[in-house]
GUVO-186914 format. One record per residue: chain; residue in three letters; residue number from 0; x, y, z negated of N, C-alpha, C, CB in turn. Coordinates in Angstrom, 2 decimals, decimal comma, always signed. Glycine has a CB too. Layout:
  ch   aa    i      n.u      n.v      n.w     ca.u     ca.v     ca.w      c.u      c.v      c.w     cb.u     cb.v     cb.w
   A  Ala  NUM        X        Y        Z        X        Y        Z        X        Y        Z        X        Y        Z
...
//
This chain:
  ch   aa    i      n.u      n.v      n.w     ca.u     ca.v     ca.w      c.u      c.v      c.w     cb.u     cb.v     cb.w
   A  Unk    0   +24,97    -4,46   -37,72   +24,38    -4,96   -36,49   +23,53    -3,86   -35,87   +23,53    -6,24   -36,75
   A  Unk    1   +23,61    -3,74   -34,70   +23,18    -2,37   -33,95   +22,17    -3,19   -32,67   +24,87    -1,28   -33,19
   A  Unk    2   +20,65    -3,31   -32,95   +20,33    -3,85   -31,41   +19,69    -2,61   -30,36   +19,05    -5,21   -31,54
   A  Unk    3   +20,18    -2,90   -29,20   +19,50    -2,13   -28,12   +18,56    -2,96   -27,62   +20,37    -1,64   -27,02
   A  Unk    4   +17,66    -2,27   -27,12   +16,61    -2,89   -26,07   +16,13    -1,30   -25,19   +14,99    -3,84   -27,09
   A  Unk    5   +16,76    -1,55   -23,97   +16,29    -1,27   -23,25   +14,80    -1,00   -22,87   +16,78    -1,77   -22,88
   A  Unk    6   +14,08    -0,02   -22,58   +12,48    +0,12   -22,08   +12,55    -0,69   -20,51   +11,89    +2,12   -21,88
   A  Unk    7   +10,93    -1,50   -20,82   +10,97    -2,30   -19,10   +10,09    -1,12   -18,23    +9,87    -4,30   -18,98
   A  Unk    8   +10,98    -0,20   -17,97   +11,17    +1,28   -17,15   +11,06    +0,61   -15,91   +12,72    +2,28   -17,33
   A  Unk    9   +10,96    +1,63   -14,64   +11,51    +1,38   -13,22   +13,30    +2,75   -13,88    +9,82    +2,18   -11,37
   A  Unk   10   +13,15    +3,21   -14,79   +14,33    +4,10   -14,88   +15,23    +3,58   -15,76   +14,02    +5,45   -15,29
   A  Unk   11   +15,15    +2,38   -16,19   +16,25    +1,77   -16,77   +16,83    +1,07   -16,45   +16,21    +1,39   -17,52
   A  Unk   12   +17,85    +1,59   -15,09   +18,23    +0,67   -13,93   +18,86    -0,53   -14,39   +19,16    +1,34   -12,94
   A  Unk   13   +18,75    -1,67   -13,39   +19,59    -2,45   -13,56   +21,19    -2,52   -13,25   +19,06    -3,18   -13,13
   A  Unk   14   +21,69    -3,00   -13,80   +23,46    -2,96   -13,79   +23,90    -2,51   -15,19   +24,20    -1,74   -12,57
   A  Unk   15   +25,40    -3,02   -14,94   +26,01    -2,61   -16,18   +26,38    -0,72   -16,75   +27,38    -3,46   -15,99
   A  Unk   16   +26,12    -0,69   -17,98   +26,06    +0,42   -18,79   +26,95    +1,04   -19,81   +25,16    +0,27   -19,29
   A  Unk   17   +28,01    +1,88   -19,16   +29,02    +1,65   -20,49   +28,77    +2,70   -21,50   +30,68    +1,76   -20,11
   A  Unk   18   +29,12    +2,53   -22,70   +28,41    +3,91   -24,00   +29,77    +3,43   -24,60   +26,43    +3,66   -25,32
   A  Unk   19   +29,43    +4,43   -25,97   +30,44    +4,39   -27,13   +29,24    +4,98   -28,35   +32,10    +5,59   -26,81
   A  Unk   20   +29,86    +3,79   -29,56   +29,36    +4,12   -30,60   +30,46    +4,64   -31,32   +28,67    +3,14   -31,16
   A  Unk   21   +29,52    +6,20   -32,10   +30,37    +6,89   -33,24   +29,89    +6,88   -34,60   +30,57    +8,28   -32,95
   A  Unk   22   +30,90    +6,64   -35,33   +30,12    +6,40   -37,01   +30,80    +7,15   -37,90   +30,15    +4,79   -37,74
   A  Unk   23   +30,03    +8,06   -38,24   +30,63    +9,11   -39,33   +29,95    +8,95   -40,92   +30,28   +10,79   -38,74
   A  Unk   24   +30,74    +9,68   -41,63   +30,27    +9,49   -43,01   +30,16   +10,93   -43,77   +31,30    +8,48   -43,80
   A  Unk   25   +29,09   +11,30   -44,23   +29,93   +12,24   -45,21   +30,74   +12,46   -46,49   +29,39   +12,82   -45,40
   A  Unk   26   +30,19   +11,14   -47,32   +31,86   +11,21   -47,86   +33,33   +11,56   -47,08   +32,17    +9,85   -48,33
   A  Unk   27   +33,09   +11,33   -46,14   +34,46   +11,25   -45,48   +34,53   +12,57   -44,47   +34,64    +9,70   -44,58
   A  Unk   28   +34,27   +13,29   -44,61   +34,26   +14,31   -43,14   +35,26   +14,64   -42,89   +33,58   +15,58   -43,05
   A  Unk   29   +35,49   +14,51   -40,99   +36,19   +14,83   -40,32   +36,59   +13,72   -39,43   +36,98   +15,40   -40,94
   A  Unk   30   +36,53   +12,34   -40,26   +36,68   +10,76   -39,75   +35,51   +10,13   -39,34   +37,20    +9,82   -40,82
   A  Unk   31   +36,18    +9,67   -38,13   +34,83    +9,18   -37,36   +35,74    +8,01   -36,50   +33,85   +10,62   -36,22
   A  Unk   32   +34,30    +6,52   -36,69   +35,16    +5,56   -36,18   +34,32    +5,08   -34,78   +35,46    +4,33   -37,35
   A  Unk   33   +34,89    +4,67   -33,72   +34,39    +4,54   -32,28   +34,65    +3,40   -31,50   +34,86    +5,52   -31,53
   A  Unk   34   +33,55    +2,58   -30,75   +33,98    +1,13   -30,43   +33,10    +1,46   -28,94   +33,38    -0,41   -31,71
   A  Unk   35   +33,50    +1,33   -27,86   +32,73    +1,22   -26,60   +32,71    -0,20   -26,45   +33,34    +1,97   -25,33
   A  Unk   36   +31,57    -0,06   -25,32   +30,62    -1,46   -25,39   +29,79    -1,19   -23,91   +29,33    -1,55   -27,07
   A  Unk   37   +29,83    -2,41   -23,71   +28,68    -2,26   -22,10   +27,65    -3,29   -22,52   +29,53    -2,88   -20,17
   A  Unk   38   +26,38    -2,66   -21,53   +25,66    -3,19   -21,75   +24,97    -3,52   -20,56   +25,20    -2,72   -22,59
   A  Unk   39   +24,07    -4,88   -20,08   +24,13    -5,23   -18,76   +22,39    -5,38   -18,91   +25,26    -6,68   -18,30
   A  Unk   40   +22,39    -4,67   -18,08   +20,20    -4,41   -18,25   +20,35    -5,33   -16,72   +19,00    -1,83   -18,03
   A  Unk   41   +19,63    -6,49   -16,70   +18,82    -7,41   -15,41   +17,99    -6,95   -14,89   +18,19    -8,55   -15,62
   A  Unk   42   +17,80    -7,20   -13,28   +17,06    -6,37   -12,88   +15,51    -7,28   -13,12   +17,57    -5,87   -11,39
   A  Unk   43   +15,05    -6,17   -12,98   +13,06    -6,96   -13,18   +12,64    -6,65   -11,71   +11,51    -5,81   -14,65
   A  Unk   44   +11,25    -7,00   -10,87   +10,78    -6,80    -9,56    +9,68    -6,94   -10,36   +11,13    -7,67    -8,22
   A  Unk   45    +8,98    -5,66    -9,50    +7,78    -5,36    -9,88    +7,20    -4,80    -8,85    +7,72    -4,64   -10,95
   A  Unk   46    +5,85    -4,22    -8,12    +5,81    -3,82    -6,90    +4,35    -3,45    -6,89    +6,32    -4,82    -5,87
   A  Unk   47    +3,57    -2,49    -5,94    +2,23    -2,08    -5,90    +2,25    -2,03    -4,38    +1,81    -0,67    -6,75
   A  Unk   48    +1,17    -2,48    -3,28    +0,74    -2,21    -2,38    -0,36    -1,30    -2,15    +0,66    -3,06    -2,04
   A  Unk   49    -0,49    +0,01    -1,24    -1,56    +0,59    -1,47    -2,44    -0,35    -0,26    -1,40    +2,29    -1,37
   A  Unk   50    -4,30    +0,27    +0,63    -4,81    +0,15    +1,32    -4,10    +0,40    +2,51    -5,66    +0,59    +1,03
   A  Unk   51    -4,34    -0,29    +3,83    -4,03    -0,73    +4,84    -4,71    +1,04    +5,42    -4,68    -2,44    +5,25
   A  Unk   52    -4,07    +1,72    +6,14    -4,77    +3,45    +5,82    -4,69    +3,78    +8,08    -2,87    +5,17    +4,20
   A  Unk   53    -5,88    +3,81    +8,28    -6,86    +3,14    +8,51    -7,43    +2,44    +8,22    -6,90    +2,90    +8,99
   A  Unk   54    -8,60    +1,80    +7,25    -8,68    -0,05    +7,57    -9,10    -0,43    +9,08   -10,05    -0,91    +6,49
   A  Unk   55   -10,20    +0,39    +9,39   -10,98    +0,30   +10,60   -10,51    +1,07   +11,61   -12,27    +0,63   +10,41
   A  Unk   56   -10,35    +0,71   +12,70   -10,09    +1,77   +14,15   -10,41    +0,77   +15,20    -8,29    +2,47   +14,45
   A  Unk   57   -10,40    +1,76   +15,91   -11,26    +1,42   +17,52    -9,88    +2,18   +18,54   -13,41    +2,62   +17,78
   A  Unk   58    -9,83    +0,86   +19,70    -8,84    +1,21   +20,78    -9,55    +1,11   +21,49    -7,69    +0,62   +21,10
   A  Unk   59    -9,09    +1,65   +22,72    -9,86    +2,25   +23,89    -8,66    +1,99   +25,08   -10,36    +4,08   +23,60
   A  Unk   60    -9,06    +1,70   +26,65    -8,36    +2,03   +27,78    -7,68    +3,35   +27,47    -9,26    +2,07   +29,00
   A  Unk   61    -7,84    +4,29   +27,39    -7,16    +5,13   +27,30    -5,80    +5,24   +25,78    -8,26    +6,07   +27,46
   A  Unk   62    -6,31    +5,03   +24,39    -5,38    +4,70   +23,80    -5,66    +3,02   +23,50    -5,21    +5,69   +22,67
   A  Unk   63    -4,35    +3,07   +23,66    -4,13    +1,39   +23,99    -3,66    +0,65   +22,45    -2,61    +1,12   +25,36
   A  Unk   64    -3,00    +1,31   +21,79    -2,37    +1,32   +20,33    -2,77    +1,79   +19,35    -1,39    +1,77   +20,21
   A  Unk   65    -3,26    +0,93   +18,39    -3,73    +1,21   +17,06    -2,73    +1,44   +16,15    -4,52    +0,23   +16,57
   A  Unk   66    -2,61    +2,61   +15,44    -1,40    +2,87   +14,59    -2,43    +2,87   +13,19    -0,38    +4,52   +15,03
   A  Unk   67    -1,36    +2,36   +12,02    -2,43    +2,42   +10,74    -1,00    +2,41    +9,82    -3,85    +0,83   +10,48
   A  Unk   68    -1,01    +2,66    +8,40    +0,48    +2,72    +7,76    -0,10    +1,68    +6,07    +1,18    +4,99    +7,42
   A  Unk   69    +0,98    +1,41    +5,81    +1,02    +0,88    +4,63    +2,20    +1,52    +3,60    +1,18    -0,56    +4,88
   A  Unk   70    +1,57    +1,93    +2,09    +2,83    +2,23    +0,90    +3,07    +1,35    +0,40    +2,71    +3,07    -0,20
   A  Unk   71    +4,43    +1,30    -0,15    +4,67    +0,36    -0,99    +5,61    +0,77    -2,15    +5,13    -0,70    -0,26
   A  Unk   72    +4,91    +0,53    -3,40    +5,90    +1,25    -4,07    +6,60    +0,09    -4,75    +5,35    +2,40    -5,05
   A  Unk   73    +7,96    +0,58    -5,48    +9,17    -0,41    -6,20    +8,75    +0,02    -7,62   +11,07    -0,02    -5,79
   A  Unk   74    +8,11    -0,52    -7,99    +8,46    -0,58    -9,64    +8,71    -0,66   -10,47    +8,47    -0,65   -10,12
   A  Unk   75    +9,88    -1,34   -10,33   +11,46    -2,57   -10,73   +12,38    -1,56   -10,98   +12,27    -3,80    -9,23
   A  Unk   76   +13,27    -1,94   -11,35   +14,65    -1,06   -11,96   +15,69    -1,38   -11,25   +15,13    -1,32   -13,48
   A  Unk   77   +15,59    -1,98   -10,09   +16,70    -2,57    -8,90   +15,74    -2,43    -7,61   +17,30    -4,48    -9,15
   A  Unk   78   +16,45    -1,99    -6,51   +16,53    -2,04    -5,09   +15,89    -3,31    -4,75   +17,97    -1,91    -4,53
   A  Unk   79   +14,37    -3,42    -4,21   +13,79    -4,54    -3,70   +13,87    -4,57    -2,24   +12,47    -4,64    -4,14
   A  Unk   80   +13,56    -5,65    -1,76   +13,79    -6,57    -0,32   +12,41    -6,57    -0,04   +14,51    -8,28    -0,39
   A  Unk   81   +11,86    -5,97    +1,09   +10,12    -6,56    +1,25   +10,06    -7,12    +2,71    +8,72    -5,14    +1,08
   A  Unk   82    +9,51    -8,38    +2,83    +9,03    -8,41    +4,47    +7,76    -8,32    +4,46    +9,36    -9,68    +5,35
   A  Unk   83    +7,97    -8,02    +5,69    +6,15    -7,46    +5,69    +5,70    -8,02    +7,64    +5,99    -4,77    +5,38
   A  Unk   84    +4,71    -8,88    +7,06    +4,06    -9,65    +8,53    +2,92    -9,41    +8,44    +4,15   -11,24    +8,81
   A  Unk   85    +2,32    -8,96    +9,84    +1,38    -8,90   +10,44    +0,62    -9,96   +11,27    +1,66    -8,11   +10,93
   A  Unk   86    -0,40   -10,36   +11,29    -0,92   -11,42   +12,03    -2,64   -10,85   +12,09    -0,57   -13,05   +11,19
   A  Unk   87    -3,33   -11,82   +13,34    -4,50   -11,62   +13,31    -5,23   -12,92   +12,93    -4,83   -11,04   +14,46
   A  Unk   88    -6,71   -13,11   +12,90    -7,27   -14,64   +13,10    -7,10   -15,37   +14,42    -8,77   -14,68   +12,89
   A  Unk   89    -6,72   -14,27   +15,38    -7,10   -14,61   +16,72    -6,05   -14,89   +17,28    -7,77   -13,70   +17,45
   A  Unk   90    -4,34   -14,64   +16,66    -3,52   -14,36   +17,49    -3,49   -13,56   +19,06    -3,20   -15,38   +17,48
   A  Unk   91    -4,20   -12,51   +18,76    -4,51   -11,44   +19,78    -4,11   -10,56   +19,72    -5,46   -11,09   +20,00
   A  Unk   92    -3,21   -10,17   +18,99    -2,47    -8,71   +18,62    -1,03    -8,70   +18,65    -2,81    -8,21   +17,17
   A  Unk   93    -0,62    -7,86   +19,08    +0,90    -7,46   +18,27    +1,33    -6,33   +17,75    +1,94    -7,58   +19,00
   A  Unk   94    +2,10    -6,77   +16,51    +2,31    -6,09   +15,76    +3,93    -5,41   +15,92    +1,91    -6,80   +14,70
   A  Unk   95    +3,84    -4,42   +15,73    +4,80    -3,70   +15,63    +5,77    -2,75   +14,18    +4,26    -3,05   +16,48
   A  Unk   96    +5,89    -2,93   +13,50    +6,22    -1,79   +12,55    +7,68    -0,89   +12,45    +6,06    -2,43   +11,27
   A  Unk   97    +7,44    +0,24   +12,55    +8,61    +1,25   +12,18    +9,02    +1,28   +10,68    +8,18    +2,75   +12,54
   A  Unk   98   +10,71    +1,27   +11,11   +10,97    +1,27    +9,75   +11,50    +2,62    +9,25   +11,91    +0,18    +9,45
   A  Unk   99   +11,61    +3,15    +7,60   +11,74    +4,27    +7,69   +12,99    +4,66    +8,17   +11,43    +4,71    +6,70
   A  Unk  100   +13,00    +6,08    +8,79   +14,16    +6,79    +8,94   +14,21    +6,78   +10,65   +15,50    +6,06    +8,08
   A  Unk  101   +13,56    +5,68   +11,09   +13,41    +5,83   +12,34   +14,16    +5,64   +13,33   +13,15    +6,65   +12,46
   A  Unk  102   +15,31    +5,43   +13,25   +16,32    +5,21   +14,25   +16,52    +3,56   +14,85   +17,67    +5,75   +13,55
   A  Unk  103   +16,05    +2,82   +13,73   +16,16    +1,16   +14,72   +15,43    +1,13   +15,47   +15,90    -0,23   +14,18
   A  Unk  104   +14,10    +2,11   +15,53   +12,98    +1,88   +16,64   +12,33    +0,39   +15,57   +13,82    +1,44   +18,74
   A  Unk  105   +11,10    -0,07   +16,40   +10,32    -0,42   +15,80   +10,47    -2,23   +15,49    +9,22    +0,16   +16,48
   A  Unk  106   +10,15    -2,99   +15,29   +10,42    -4,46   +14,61    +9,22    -5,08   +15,22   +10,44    -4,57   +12,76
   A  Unk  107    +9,33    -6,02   +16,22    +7,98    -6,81   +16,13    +7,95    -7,94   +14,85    +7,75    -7,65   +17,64
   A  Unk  108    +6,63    -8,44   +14,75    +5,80    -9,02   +14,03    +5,98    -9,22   +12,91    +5,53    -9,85   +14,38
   A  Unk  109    +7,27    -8,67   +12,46    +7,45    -8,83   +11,29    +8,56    -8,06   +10,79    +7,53   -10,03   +11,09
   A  Unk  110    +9,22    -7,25    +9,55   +10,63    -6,29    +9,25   +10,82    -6,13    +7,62   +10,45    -4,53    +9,97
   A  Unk  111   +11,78    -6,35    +7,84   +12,44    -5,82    +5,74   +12,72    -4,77    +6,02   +14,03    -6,54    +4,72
   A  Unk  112   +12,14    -4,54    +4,67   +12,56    -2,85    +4,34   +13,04    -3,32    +2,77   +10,90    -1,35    +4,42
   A  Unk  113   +13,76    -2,03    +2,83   +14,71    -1,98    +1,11   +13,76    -0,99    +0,90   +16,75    -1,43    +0,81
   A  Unk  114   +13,34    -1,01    -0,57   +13,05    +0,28    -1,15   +13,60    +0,61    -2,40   +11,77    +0,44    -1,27
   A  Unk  115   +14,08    +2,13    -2,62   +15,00    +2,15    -4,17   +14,01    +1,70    -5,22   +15,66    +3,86    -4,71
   A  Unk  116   +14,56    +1,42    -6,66   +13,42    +1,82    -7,60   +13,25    +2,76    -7,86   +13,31    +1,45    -8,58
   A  Unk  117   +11,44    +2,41    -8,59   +11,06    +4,04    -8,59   +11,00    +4,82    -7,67   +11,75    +4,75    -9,21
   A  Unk  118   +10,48    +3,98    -6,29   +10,09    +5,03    -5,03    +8,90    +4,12    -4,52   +11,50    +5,37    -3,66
   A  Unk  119    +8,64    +5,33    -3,73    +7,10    +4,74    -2,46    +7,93    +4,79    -1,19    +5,30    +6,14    -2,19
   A  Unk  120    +7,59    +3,81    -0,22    +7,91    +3,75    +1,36    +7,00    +3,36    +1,93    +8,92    +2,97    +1,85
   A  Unk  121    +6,64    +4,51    +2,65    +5,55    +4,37    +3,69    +5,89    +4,01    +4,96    +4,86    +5,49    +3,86
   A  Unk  122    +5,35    +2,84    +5,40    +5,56    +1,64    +6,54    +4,59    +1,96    +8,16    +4,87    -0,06    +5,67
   A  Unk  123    +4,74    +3,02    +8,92    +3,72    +2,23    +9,90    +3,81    +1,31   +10,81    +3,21    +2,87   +10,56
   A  Unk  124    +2,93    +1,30   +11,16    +2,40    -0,24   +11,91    +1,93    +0,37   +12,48    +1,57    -1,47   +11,41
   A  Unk  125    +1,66    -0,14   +14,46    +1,35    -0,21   +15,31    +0,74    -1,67   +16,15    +2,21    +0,39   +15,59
   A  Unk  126    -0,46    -1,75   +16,06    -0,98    -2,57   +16,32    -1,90    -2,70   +18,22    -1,66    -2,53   +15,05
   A  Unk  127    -1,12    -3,61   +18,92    -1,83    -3,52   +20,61    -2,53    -5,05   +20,59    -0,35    -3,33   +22,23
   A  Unk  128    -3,84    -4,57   +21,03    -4,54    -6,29   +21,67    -3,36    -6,52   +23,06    -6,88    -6,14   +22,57
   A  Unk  129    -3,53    -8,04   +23,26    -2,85    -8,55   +23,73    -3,34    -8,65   +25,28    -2,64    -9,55   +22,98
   A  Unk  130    -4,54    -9,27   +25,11    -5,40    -8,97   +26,37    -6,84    -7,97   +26,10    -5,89   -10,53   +27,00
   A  Unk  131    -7,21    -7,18   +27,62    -8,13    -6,11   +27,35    -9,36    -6,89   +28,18    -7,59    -4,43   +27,93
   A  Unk  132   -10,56    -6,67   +27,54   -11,33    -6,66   +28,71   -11,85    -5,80   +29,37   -12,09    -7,18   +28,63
   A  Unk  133   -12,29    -6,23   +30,99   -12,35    -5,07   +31,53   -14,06    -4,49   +31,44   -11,71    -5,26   +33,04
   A  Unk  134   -14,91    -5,68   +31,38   -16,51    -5,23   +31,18   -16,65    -6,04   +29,83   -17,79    -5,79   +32,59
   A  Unk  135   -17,93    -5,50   +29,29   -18,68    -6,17   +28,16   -19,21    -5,55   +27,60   -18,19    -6,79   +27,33
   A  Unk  136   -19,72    -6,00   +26,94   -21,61    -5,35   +26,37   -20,84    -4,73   +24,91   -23,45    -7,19   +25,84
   A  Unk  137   -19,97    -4,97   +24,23   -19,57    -4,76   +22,87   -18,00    -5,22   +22,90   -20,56    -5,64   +21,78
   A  Unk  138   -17,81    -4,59   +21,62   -16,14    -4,30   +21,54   -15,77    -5,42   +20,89   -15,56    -2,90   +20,71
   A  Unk  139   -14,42    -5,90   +21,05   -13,87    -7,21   +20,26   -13,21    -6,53   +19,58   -13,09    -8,40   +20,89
   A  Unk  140   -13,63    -7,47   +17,91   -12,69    -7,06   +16,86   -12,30    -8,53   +15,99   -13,48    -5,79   +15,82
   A  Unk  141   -11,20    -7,73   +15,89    -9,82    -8,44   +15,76    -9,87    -8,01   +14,07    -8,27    -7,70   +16,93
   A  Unk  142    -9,48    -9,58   +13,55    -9,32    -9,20   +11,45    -8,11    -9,41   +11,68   -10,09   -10,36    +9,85
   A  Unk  143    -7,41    -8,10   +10,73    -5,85    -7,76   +10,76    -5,45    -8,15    +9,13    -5,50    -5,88   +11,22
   A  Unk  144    -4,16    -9,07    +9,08    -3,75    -9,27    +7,93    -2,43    -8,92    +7,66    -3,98   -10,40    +7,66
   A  Unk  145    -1,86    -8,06    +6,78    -0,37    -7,54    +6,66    -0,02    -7,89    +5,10    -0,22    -5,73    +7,02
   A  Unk  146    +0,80    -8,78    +5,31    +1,17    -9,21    +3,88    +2,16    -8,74    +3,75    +1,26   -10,50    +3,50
   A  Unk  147    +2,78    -8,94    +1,99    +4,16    -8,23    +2,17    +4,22    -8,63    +0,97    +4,46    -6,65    +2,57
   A  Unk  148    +5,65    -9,65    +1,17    +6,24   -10,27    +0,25    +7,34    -9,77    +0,12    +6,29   -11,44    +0,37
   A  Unk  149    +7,79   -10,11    -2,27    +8,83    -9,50    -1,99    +9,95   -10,98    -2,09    +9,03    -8,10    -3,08
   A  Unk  150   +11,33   -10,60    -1,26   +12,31   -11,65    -0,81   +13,07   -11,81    -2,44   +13,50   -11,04    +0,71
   A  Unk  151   +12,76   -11,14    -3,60   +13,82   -11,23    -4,54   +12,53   -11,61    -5,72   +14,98    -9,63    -4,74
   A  Unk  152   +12,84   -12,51    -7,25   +11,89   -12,47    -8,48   +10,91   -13,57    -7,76   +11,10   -10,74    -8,93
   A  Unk  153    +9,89   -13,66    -8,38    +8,56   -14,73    -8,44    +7,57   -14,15    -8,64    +8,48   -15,78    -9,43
   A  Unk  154    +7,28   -13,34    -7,71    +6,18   -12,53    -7,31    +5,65   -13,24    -6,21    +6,54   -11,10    -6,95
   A  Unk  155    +3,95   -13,14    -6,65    +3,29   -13,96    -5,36    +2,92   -13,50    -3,83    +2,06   -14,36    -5,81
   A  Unk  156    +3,21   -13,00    -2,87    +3,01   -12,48    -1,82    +1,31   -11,49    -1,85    +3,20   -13,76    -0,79
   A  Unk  157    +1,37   -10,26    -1,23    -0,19    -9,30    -1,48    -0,24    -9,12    -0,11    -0,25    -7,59    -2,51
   A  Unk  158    -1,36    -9,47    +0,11    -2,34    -9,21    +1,29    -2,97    -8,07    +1,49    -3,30   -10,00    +1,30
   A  Unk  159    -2,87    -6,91    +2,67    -3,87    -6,47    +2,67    -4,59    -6,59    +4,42    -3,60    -5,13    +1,99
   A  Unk  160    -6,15    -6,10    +4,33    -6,85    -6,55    +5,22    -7,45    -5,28    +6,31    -7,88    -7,37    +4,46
   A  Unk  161    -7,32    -5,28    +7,30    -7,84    -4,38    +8,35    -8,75    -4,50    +9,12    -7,17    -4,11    +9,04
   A  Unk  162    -9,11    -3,83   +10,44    -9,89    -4,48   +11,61    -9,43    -3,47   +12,18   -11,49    -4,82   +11,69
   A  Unk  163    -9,43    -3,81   +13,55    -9,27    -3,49   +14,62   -10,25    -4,04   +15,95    -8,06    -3,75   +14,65
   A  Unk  164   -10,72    -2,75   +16,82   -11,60    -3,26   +17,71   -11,62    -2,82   +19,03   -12,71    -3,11   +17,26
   A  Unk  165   -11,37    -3,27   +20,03   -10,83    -3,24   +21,40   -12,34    -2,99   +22,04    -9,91    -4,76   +21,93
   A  Unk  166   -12,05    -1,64   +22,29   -13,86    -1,41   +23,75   -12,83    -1,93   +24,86   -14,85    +1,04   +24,39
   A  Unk  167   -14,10    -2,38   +25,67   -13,80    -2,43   +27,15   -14,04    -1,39   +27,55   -14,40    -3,31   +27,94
   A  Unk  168   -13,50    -1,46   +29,25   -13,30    -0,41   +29,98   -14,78    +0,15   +30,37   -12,39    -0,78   +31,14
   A  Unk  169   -15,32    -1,40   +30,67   -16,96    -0,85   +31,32   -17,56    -1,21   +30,24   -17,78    -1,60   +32,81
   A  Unk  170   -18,26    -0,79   +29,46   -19,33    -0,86   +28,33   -20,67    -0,97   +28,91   -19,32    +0,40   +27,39
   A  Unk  171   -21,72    -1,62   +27,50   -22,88    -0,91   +27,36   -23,51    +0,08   +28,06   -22,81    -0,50   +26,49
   A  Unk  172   -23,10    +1,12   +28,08   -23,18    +2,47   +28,22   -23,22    +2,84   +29,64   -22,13    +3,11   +27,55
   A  Unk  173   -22,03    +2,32   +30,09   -21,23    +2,79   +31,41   -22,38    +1,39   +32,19   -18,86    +2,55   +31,40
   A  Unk  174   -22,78    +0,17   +31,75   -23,58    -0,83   +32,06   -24,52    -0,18   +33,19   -24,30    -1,39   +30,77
   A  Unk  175   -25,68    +0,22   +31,22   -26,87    +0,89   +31,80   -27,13    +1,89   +32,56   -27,45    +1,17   +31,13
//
């Protein structure tokens, strides 16, 4: 009886594995007996979110768009599924995110991304208030929440948390 066990690796991919066992003797040299065999490793989901990178930023009339990025790494031994939504408390924002490689152009409020195992994918996000004001004494800020669940396993959805804060055009400043 011969058992394998696999390491719970992100490098011990999932899918089937074909080998061959050889069994030699030395009483016997030169004879050697050989049986191939597959072996089917399941995939596991496993996953790390880094910080929301910005947490804090300030938009302005002039830049209108808050850009901030999120990593995500696969830790699993199979190709994970992630969606990833953005929302505010206020429903005052929209969210935007690019996906990598760049060519679909960007996803509102919400986008899957694949990531291999055993990789990081870095996600940005582009975040615009919805409405601006044009005077006010102080800036509105907006609590940003980007979760990111994964679509495959029984993993519980990870939150992470931002802010974002919209000056007006006429401030304080420009007031006095």
């Amino acid at each position: 009886t011969i058992g394998i066990t696999p390491p719970r690796r992100s490098n011990s991919r999932a899918g089937a594995h074909h080998f061959n066992i050889r069994v030699t003797s030395p009483n016997y040299p030169g004879r050697t007996c050989g049986r191939g065999a597959t072996l089917t490793i399941n995939p596991y989901y496993e996953f790390a979110i880094g910080d929301l990178s910005p947490r804090q930023q300030t938009v302005t009339w002039t830049r209108r768009t808050g850009q901030a990025a999120l990593a995500i790494a696969n830790q699993g031994n199979a190709e994970a599924t992630f969606r990833l939504d953005g929302e505010d408390d206020q429903r005052g924002c929209a969210f935007e995110f690019q996906l990598p490689g760049g060519t679909a152009g960007r996803s509102a409020r919400q986008a899957e991304i694949r990531v291999p195992p055993d990789a990081v994918s870095t996600v940005p996000i582009f975040i615009t208030p919805l409405k601006r004001r044009l005077v006010g004494l102080r800036k509105h800020n907006y609590a940003l929440t980007i979760t990111n669940t994964l679509l495959q396993g029984q993993q519980t959805p990870r939150s992470v948390f931002g802010t974002l804060a919209a000056a007006p055009l006429i401030g304080l400043g420009l007031l006095l």
